[in-house]
Wavefront OBJ file of the C-alpha trace (Angstrom):
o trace
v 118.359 76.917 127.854
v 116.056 73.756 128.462
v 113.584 76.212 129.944
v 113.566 78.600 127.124
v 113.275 75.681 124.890
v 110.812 73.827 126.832
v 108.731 77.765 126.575
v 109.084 77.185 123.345
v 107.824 74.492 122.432
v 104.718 75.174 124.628
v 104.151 78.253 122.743
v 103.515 76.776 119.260
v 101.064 73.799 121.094
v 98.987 76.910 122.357
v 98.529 78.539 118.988
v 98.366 75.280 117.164
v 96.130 73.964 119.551
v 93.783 77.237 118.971
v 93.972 78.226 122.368
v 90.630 79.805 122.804
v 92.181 82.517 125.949
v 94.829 83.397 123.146
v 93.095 83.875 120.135
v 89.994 85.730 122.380
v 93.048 87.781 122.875
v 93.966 87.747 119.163
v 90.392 88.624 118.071
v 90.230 91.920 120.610
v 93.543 93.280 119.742
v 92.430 93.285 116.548
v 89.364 94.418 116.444
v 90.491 97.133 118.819
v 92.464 98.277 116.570
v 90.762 97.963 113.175
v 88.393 99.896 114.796
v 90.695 103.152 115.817
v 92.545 102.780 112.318
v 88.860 103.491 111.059
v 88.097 106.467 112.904
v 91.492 107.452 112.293
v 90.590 107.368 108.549
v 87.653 109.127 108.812
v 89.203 111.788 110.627
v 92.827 112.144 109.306
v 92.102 111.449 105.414
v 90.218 114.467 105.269
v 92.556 116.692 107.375
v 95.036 115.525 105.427
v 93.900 116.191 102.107
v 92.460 120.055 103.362
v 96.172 120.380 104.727
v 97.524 119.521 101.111
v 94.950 121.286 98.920
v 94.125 124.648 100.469
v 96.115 127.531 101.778
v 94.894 128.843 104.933
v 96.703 130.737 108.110
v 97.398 128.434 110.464
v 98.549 125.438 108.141
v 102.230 124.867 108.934
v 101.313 125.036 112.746
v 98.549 122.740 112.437
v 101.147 120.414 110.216
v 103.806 120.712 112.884
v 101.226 119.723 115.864
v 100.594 116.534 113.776
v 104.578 115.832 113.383
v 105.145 116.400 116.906
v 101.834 114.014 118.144
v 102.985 111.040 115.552
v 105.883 111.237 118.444
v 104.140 111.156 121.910
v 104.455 108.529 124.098
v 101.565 106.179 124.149
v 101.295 106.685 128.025
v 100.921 110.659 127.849
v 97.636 109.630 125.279
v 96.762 107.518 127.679
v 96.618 109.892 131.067
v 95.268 112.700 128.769
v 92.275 110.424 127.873
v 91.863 108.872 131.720
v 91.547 112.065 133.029
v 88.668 112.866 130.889
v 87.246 109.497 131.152
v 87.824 108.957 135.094
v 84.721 108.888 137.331
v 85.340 112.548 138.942
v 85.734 114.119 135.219
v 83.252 115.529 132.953
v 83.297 112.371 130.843
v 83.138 110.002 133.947
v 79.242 109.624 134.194
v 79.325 107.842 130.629
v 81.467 104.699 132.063
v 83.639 104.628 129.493
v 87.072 103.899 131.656
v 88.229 100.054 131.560
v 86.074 99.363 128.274
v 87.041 98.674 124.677
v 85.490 102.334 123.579
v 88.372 103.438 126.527
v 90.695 101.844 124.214
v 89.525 103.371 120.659
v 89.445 106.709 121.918
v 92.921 106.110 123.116
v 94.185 104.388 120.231
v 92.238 106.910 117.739
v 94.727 109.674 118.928
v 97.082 107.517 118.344
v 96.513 106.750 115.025
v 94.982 109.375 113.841
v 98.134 111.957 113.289
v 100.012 109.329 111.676
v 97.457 108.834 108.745
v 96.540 112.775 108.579
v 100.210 113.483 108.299
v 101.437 110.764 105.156
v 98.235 111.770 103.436
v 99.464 115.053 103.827
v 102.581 114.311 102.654
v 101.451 112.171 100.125
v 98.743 114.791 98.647
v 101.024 117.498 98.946
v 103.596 115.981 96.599
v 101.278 114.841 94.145
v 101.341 116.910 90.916
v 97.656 119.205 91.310
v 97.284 118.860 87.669
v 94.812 115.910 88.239
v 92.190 117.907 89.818
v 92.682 121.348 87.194
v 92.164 118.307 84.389
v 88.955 117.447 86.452
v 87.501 120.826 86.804
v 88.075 121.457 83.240
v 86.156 117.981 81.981
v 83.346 119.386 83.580
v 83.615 117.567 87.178
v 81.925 118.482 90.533
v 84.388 119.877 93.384
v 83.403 116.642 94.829
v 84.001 114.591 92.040
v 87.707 116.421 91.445
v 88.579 115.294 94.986
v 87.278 111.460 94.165
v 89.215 111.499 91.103
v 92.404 112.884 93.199
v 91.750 110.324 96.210
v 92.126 107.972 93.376
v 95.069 108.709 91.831
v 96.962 108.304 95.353
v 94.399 105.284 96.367
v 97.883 103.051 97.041
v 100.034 105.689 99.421
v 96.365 106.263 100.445
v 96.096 102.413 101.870
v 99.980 102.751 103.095
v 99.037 105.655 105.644
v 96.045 103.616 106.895
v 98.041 100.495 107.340
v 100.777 102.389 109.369
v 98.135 104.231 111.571
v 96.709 100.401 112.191
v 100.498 99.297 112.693
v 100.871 102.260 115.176
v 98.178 100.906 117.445
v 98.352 97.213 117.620
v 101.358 96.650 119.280
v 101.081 99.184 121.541
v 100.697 98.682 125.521
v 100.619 102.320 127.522
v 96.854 103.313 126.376
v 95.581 99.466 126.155
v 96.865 99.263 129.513
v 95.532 102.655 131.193
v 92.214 102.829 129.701
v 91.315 99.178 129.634
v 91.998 97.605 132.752
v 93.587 94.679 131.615
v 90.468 92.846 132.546
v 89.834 89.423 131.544
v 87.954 88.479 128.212
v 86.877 92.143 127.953
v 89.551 94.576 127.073
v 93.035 92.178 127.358
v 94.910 92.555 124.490
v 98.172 91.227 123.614
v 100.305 93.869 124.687
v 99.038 93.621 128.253
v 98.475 89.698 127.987
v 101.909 89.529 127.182
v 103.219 91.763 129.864
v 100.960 90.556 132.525
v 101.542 86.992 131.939
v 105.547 87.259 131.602
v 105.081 88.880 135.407
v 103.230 86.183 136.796
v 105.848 83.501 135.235
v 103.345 82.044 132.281
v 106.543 82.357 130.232
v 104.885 79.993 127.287
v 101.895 81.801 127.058
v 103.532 85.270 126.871
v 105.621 83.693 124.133
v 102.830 82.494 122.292
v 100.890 85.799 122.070
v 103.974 87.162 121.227
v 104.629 85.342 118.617
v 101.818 86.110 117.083
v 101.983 90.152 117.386
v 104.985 89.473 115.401
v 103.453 88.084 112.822
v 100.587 90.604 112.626
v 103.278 93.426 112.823
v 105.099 91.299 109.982
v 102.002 91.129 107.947
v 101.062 94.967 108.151
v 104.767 96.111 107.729
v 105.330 93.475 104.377
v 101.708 94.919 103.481
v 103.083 98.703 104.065
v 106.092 98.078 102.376
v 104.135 96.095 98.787
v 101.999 98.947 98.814
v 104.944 101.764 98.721
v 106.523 99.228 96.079
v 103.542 99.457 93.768
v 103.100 103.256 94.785
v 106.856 103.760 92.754
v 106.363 101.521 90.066
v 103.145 103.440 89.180
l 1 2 3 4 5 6 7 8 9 10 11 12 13 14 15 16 17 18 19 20 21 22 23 24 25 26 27 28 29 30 31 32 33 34 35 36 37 38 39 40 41 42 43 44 45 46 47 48 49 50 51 52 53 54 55 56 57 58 59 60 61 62 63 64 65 66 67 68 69 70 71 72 73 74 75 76 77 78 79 80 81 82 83 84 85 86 87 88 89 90 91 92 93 94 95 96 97 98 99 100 101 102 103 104 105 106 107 108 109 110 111 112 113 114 115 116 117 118 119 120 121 122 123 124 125 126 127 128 129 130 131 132 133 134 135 136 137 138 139 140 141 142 143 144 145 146 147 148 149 150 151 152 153 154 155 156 157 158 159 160 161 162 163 164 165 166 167 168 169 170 171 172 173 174 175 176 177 178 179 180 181 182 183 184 185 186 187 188 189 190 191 192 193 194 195 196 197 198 199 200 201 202 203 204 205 206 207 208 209 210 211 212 213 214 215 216 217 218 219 220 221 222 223 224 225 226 227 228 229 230 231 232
């Protein structure tokens, strides 16, 4: 107990101290991530919305591929995208393997499915009244869609939230696709794992510590949003 005490305490004197190995750490996880929630919400807003808003053969498979990927084990995204990305694949020449882009690509599959699927959801429930009120004021097919986006602009930041939530705790792709290497691609998922192996219980703590209150702060922020989302 005196250990796991004295862990403790050395924990909060790294993050209060500003560590700057733990919040170089911090400020890659994050970015990381902010970055495949992006391109996940590029890609999977759209989808989603076509998914919700058109009738087309094909659209309950394509819906049940996304419901069965927001369910895949981080590590099979992770050897699907190595073996494209390895130096004997077609990808290989690029030298993308053990890099941060290694990790977005990852993380963007990861991600992405989530956010295409509750926009989905969220779209499909939505009553399509708004947009037949928009084409009859006059509006643009494009301008309909803007005026739909907006009427389910909260659920809208909930699905991007949980496709950010879905990739910064994760470990499997961080650690297959970027190494683990030092002040380059080391997030806190692998920091926390390699550095519990080696016995740096403290420091494992510490980043630990703080995933949890990242993961608190996107979940409380997931959960506000779906609050205002019902009282609207």
């Amino acid at each position: 107990m005196n250990y796991i005490g004295q862990s403790v305490t050395k924990a909060f004197e790294l993050i209060l101290g500003f560590d700057p190995d733990i919040y170089f750490i911090v400020w890659t996880s994050v970015r990381i991530a902010a970055t495949s929630a992006f391109l996940a919400t590029l890609a999977g807003v759209p989808l989603g919305l076509l998914l919700a808003l058109k009738k087309f053969k094909g659209k309950r498979v394509v819906s049940a591929i996304l419901n069965t990927l927001m369910a895949v084990p981080t590590v099979v995204i992770g050897i699907l995208v190595y073996s494209f990305l390895t130096h004997q694949a077609p990808l290989g020449s690029m030298g993308l393997l053990f890099t941060p882009t290694a990790i977005v690509i990852g993380q963007f599959f990861l991600a992405f499915p989530i956010v295409a699927a509750m926009v989905f959801s969220v779209a499909q429930g939505k009553d399509k009244k708004i947009l037949k009120t928009a084409y009859g004021l006059g509006a643009t097919p494009f301008g309909a869609i803007k005026s739909f986006i907006w009427e389910i602009k909260i659920p809208l930041l909930a699905a991007i939230m949980a496709g950010f939530g879905r990739v910064i705790g994760e470990v499997g792709v961080a650690m297959m696709l970027g190494g683990n290497i030092y002040r380059y691609t080391r997030t806190m998922t692998t920091a926390i794992a390699l550095e519990t192996s080696k016995g740096e219980f403290a420091l494992g703590l510490a980043l630990g510590f703080i995933l949890l209150i990242v993961a608190l702060g996107v979940n409380s922020t997931v959960s506000y949003i779906n609050y205002r989302s019902e009282k609207a």
